[in-house]
N, C-alpha and C positions, 0 to 999 in steps of 0.2 A: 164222262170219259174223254180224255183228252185225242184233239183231231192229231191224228198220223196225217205223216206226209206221201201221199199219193205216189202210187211206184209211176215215174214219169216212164214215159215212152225211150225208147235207145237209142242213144245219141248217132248221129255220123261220125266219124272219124275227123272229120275236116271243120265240125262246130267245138272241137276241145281246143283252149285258146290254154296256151304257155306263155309265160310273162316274158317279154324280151329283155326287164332292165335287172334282170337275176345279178349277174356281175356290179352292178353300179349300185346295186342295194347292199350288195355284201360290204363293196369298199364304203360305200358313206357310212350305212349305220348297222354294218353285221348280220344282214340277213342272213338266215340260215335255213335248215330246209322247214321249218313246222309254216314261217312266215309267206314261204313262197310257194309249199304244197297249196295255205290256203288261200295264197291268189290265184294261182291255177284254177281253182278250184269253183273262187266267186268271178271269174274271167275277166282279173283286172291287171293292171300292174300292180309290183312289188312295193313301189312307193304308196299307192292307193292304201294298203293294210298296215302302213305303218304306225297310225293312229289307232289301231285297234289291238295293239301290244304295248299298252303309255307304261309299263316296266320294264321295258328290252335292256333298256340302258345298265341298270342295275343288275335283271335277271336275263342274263342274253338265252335262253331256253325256252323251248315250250314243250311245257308237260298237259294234259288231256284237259286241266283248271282254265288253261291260261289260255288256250283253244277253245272252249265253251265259250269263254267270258268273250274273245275275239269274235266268237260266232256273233253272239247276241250284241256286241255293239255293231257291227256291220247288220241288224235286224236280218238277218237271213234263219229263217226256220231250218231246226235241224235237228235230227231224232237219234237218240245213242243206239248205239247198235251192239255194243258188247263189244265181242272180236270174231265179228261174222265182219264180210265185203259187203259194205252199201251197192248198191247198185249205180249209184254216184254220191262222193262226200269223201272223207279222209279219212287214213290210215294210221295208226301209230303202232309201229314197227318196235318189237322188242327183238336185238341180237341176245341169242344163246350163249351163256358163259357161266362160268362161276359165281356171279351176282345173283346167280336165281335161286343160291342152295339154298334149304333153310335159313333162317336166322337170319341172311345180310340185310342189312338196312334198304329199304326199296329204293332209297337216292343211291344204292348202287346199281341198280339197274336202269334208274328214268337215265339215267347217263348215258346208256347205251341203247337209246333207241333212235327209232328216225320218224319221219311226216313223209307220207306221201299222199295227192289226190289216186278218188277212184273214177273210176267211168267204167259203164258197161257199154260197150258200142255194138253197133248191126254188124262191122266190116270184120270185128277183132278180137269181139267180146271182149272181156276185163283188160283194160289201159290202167298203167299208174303213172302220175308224173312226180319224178324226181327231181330234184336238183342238181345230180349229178348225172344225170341220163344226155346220152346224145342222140341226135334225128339230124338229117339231109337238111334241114331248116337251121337246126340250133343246135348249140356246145354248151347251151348254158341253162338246160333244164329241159325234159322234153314228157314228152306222153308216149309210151313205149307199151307192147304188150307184155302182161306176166312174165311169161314163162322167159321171154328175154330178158327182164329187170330179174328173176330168179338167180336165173342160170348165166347172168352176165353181170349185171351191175350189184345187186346184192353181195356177191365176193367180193369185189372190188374194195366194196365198204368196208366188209367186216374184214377185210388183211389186214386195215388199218387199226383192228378194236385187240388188242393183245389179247390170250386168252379166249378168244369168241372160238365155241363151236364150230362154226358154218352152218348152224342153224337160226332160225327166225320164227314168229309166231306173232300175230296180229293180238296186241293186248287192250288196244279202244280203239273203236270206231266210231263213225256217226254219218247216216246220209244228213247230205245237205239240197236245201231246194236251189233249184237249178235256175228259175228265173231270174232275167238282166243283173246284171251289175249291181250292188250295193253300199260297197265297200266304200 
């Protein structure tokens, strides 16, 4: 039977690190949010995980493949989770729209989704860091609670998605292990 990764203890609020060069990865080589959910996430910079996306150039996307594969060259253990909240690890966000009906081709939906890290914390319970979230610290990606990335920054997004709902629904996940840096 294969080892599960241990549910870690809940973080502080103040040990969840956001990448400061979010802006500077976008303009050099197009980061977008699946690259920089999953630095957040392995507590590096955005340039650290560029090496762990060697198709960006080509396929500037990351769909749930291409985040596995990201997992496991950065050696970080990490266990699918369906579309339940890890406890810490990432999120991929499906917006609601007419891409879901029957029949459409699933490339019309990965098109409309997003990356975010999870965290469970003592001070705030469930945190997700986006790329387009803002905090007192940062404008350029931040660790925010739910119900404010719900009820604030999720709209935001999907104004932009024609067609969207205003609904959402977690379509993979995966905790990720929490120790040092690997990326």
């Amino acid at each position: 039977m294969p080892k599960l990764l241990q549910t870690p203890p809940l973080l502080s609020y103040d040990a969840l690190y956001a990448p400061a060069d979010v802006e500077q990865a976008y303009a050099g080589w197009g980061a977008n949010c699946g690259p920089c959910a999953l630095a957040a996430s392995l507590g590096v910079e955005v340039a650290r995980v560029r090496r762990l996306f060697p198709d960006f150039d080509e396929k500037p996307w990351v769909n749930p493949s291409t985040m596995w594969t990201a997992l496991t060259l950065a050696r970080r253990k990490a266990v699918k989770r369906g579309n339940q909240w890890p406890t810490y690890g990432l999120a991929f966000v499906q917006w609601e729209g007419p891409w879901l009906a029957p029949g459409v081709p699933v490339g019309a939906a990965y098109r409309r989704t997003h990356w975010v890290g999870v965290a469970e914390t003592q001070e705030y319970g469930r945190m997700l860091y986006d790329i387009n979230a803002w905090s007192d610290a940062s404008d350029q990606g931040a660790w925010i609670p739910e119900a404010f990335w719900a009820e604030e920054v999720a709209p935001v997004i999907m104004a932009h998605i024609p067609n969207a709902s205003g609904a959402w629904s977690l379509r993979w996940t995966c905790a990720v292990e929490q120790e040092g840096p690997h990326a």
